[in-house]
C-alpha positions as CSV (number, residue, x, y, z in Angstrom):
1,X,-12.6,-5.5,-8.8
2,X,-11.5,-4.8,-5.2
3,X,-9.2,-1.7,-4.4
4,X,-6.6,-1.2,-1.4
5,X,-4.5,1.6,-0.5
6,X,-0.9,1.3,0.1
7,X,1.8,3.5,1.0
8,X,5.4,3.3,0.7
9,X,6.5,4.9,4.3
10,X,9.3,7.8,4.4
11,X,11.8,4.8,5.4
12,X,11.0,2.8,2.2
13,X,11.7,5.9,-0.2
14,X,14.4,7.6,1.5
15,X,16.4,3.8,1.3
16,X,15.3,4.2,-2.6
17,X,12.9,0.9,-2.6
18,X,10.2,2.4,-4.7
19,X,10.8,0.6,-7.6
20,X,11.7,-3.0,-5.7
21,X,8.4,-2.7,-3.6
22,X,5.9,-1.4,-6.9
23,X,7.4,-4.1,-9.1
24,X,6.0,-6.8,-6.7
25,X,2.5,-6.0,-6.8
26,X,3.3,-5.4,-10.9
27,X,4.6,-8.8,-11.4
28,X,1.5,-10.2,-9.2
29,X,-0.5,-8.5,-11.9
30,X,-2.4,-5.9,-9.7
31,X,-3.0,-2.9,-11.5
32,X,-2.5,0.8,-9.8
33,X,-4.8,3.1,-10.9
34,X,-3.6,5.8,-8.5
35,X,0.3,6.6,-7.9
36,X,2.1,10.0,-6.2
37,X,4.5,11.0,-4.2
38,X,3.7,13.9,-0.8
39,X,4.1,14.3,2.6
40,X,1.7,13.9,4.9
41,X,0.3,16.4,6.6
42,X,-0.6,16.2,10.4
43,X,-4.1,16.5,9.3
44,X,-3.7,13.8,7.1
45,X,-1.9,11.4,9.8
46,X,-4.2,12.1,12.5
47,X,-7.3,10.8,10.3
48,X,-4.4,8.2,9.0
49,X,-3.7,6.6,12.6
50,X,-7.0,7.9,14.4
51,X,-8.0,3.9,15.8
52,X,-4.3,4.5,17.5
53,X,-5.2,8.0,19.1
54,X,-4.1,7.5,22.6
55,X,-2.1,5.1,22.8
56,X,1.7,5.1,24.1
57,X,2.6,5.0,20.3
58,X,0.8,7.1,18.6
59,X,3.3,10.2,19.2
60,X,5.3,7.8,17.2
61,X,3.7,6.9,14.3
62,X,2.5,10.5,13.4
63,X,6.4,11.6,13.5
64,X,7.3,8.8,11.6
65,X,4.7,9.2,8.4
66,X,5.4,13.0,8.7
67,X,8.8,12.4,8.6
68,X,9.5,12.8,4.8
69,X,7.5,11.8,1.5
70,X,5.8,8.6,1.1
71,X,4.2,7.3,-2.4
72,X,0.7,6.3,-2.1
73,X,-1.0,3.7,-4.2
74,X,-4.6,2.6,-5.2
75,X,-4.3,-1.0,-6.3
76,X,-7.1,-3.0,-7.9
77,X,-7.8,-6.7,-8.9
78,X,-9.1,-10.0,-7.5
79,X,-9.1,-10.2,-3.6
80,X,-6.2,-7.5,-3.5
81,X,-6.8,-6.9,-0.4
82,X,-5.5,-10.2,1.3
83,X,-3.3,-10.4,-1.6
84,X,-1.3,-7.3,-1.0
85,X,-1.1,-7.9,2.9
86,X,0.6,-11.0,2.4
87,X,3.1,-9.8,0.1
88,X,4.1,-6.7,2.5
89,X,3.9,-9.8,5.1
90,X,3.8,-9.3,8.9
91,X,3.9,-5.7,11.2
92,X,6.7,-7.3,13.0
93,X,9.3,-7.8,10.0
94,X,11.4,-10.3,12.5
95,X,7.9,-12.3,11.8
96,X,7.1,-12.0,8.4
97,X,7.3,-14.5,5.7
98,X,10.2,-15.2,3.8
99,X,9.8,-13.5,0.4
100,X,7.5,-10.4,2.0
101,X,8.3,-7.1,1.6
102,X,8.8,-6.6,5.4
103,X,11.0,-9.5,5.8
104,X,13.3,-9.1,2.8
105,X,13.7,-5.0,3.2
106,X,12.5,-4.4,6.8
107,X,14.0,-4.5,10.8
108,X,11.5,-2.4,12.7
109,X,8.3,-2.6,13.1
110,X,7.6,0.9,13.4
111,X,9.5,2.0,10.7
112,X,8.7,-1.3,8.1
113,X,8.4,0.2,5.0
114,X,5.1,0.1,3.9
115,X,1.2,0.7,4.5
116,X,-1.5,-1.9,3.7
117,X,-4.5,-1.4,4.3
118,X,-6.3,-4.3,6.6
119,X,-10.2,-4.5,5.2
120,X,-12.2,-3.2,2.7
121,X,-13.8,-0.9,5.3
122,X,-10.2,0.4,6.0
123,X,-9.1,0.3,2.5
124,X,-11.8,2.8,1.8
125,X,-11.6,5.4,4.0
126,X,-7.5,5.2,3.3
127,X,-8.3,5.6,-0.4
128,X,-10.0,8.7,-0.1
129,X,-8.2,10.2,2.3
130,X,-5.1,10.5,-0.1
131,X,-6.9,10.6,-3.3
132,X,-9.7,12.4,-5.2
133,X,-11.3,10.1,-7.5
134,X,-10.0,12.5,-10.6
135,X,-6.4,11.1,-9.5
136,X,-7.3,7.6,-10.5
137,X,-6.4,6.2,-13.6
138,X,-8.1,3.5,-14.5
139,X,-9.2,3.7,-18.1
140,X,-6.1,1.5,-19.4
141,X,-5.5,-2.4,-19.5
142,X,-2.8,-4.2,-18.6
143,X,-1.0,-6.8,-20.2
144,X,-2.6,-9.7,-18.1
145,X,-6.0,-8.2,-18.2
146,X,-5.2,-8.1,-22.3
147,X,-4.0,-11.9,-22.4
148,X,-7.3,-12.9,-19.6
149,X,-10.0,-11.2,-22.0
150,X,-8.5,-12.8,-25.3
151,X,-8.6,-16.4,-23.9
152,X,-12.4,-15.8,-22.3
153,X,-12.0,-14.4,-18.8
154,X,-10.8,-16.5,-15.9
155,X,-12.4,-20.2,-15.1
156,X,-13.9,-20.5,-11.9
């Protein structure tokens, strides 16, 4: 199974969206096997937004994620990756998809929300930069992955 990392940015919990924005990817069936609230450290930011180092934004983002908590996520199943993304929809919420995350809570794209992570390349070094793999919890099965094994798995 693929894994991404997702974060619910200081605007999403400070509005009190947690619950909204988890029960999307719950009701999609993707299982998270790694869930906590923090604040980011500078450290943590810098190695976050390093690609960005430089540019006229940066200053920006690193206030922003520092800001207050976030809740970071490690989410599994099928092609979660693309999955996820299109559920948090666009950067830019004024160009997201109706139904995304972004466009139904979000108006900035600075502050829009949420993380996803872009690639599985990405999604890795994001994973372990928040977690340790003690943190993940993924000895338990959920309801769909209960119903998929009883019926013989999924057909291709």
């Amino acid at each position: 199974m693929e894994r991404t990392f997702v974060a619910i940015k200081p605007d999403g919990v400070k509005r009190g969206l947690i619950g909204k924005i988890i029960t999307r990817f719950e009701e999609k069936s993707y299982k998270i096997v790694a869930l906590k609230m923090m604040n980011v450290t500078d450290k943590i930011a810098a190695k976050h937004y390093e690609e960005h180092y430089g540019k006229p934004f940066y200053p920006e983002l690193i206030d922003f994620i520092t800001s207050g908590p976030i809740v970071a996520m490690i989410i599994e199943g099928r092609n979660v990756i693309k999955g996820v993304r299109h559920i948090v929809g666009s950067t830019r919420p004024d160009e997201a998809d109706v139904g995304s995350i972004r466009a139904d809570y979000s108006s900035y794209s600075t502050t829009n929300l949420i993380h996803a992570s872009d690639c599985e390349e990405s999604a890795e070094r994001e994973l372990h930069l928040y977690f340790d793999e003690k943190e993940l919890c993924e000895n338990y099965k959920t309801m769909f992955e209960i119903i998929i094994n009883e019926h013989g798995g999924f057909k291709q």
